[in-house]
N, C-alpha and C positions, 0 to 999 in steps of 0.2 A: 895479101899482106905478108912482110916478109917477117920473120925472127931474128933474123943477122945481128951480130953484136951485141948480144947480151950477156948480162955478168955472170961471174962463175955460178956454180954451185952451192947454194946454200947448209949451213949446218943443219939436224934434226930442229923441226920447231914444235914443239908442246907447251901444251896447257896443263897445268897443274892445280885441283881442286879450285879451279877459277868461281868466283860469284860476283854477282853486281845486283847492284837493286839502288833505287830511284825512288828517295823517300822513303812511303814504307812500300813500298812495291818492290817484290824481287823479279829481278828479272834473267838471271841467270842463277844456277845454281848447281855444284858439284860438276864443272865441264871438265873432264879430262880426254883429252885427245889427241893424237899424236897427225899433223898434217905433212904428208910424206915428201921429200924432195924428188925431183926429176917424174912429178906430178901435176894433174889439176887437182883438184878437192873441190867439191861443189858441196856449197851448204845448201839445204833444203828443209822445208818448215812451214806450216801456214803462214798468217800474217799473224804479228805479234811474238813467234815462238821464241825469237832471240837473235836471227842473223848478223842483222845490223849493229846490234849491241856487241856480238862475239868479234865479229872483225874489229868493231871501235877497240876492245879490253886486248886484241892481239896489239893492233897501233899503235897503242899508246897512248890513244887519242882519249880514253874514260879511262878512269883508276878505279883497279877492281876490289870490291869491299873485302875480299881474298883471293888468295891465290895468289899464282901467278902465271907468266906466259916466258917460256924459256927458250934459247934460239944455239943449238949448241953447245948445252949446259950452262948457257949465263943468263941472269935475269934480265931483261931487256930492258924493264925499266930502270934499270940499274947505271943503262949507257945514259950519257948525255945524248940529247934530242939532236945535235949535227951527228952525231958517230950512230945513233940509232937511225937515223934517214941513208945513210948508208947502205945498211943490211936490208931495211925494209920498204917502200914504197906504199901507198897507201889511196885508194880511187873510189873516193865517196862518191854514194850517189845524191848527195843534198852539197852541191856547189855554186858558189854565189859567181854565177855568167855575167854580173852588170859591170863590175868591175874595166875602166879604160883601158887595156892592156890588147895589145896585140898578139894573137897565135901563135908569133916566134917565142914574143916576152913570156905567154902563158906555162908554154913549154919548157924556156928557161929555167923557171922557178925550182926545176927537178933538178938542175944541177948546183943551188945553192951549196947541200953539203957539201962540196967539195973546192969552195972557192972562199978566202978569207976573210970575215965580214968589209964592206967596203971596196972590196975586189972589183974591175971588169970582169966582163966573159972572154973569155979565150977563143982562140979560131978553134980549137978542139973543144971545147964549147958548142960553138956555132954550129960545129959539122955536126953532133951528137944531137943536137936540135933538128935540124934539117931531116938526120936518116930518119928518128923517134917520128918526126910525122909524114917520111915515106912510110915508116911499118906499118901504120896504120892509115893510106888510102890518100893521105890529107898535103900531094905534093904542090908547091905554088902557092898553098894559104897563108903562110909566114906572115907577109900585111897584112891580111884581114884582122879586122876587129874581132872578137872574141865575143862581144856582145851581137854583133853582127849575124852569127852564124845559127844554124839551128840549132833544136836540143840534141839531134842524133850526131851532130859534125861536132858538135860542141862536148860529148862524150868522149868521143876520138881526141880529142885536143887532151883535152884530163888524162886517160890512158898514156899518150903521145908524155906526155908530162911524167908520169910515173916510169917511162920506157927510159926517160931521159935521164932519171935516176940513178941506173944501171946497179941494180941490186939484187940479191941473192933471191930475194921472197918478195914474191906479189899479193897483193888483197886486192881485193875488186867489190864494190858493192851496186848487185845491178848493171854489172858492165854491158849488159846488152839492153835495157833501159833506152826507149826513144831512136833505136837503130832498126830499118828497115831489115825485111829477111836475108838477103844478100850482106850488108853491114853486118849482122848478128853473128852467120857464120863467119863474114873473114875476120873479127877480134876473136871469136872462140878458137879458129884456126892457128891467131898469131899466138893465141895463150899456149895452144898444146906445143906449138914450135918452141916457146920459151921453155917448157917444161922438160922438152926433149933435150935440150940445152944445158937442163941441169938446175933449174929454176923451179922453187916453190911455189905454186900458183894458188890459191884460195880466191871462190868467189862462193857470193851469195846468190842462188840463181831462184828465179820462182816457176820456171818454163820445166816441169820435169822430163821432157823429153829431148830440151836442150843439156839438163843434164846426161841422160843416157846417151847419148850422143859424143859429146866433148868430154866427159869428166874421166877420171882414169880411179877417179876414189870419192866417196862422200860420206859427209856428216847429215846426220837428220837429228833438228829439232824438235823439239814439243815441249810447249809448258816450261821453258828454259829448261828444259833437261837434253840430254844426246839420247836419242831413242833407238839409234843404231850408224853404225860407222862400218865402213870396211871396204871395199875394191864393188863399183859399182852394179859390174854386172852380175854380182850374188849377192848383194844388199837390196838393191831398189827392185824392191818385187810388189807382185799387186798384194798380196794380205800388208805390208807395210804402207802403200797409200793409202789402204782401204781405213786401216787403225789411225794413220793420223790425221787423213782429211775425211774423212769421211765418203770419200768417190767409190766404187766399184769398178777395178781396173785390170785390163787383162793388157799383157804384154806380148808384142809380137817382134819378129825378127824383118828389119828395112833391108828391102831386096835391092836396094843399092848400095848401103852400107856395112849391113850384116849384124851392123849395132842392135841394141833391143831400142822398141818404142812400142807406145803403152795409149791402148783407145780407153778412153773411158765412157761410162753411164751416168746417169744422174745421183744425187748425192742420196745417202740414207736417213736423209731429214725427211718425217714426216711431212 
């Protein structure tokens, strides 16, 4: 999968004293974080710690009961929702596939910002469709249905969608969700090429050895709090799995990569 043509460089993007909660449940609280450009960021976290809440409150997608989330010193919520689709892209993993729309059309959607409400698409349009699902594996599928396709093709389409965007800062939720081993590496592949690029990349990953792998920096959750941040391969260590999942974990060096990767033992639940 290729990176070619991707948008410039993104400004600094931070969080500032971020919170959200849901009823009376909080579910985030006190995030500050700074997610580096010409990077990936991988969030990691049990289930419930807050991933998926954190990228929605960067999106735009929830309003956070405070805080805020800044993109080069301006508050993002601040932009109107075409000029923020712009800077930002956004690849949930809870997207509704029933929808009639064909792969091409699906894709399209990413170029809305940039076209007058009412508008056609443009041939430079079209071509920015076409390359978005070369990057991602998916050449020839244009006609296919959308509902047609599996969940791991049908991930690629969404991403393919987001590429189509051509924006400074990536979110990803789950992007390797439903995608075979081979699939998994080549969007993790295309992410770090985006990143080399100049590109913001933020995902939510649960595979921590996908993160040691691909990631170039991560946040850890717990309890909606940030329980450590920093450049991965002196952040994700085994006493930090060990504290917030509960695993026993030793880290070793992949003698094809050189990257760390981390065996684990059983959990220290009685």
């Amino acid at each position: 999968m290729s990176a070619a043509g991707t948008a410039a460089a993104a400004g600094e993007l931070r969080t500032h004293g971020l919170a959200y909660s849901a009823g009376q449940r909080l579910i985030l609280s006190g995030i500050e974080c700074a997610l580096p450009g010409s990077a990936v960021t991988g969030l990691l976290g049990p289930n419930g710690a807050g991933k998926s809440s954190l990228l929605r409150l960067i999106a735009a997608v929830l309003k956070p009961t405070s805080g805020q989330v800044s993109l080069a010193g301006t508050d993002l919520r601040s932009l109107k929702r075409k000029e923020r689709a712009q800077h930002l892209a956004f690849v949930d993993q809870q997207v509704d596939a029933d929808v009639p729309l064909s792969v091409a059309d699906a894709v399209l959607v990413g170029r809305l910002p940039y076209r007058p409400a009412y508008a056609p698409e443009t041939i430079r349009d079209e071509l920015i469709v076409q390359r978005s699902l070369a990057q991602v594996g998916l050449e020839g599928f244009g006609a296919r249905r959308l509902d047609s396709l599996s969940g791991g093709e049908r991930q690629r389409v969404h991403i393919a969608r987001a590429l189509a965007q051509q924006t400074g800062v990536l979110l990803l939720d789950e992007p390797t969700n439903h995608l075979d081993l081979n699939a998994q590496n080549g969007v993790l592949d295309l992410l770090r090429g985006l990143a080399r690029g100049g590109s913001t990349v933020v995902a939510a990953l649960h595979d921590i050895n996908l993160t040691a792998a691909y990631c170039d920096h991560v946040i850890v959750l717990a309890g909606g709090r940030v329980v450590a941040s920093g450049e991965t391969a002196s952040t994700l260590t085994p006493g930090l799995i060990r504290s917030v999942y509960g695993v026993p974990a030793v880290r070793l060096d992949n003698p094809l990569t050189g990257r760390p990767v981390f065996a684990f033992g059983g959990t220290d639940q009685p």
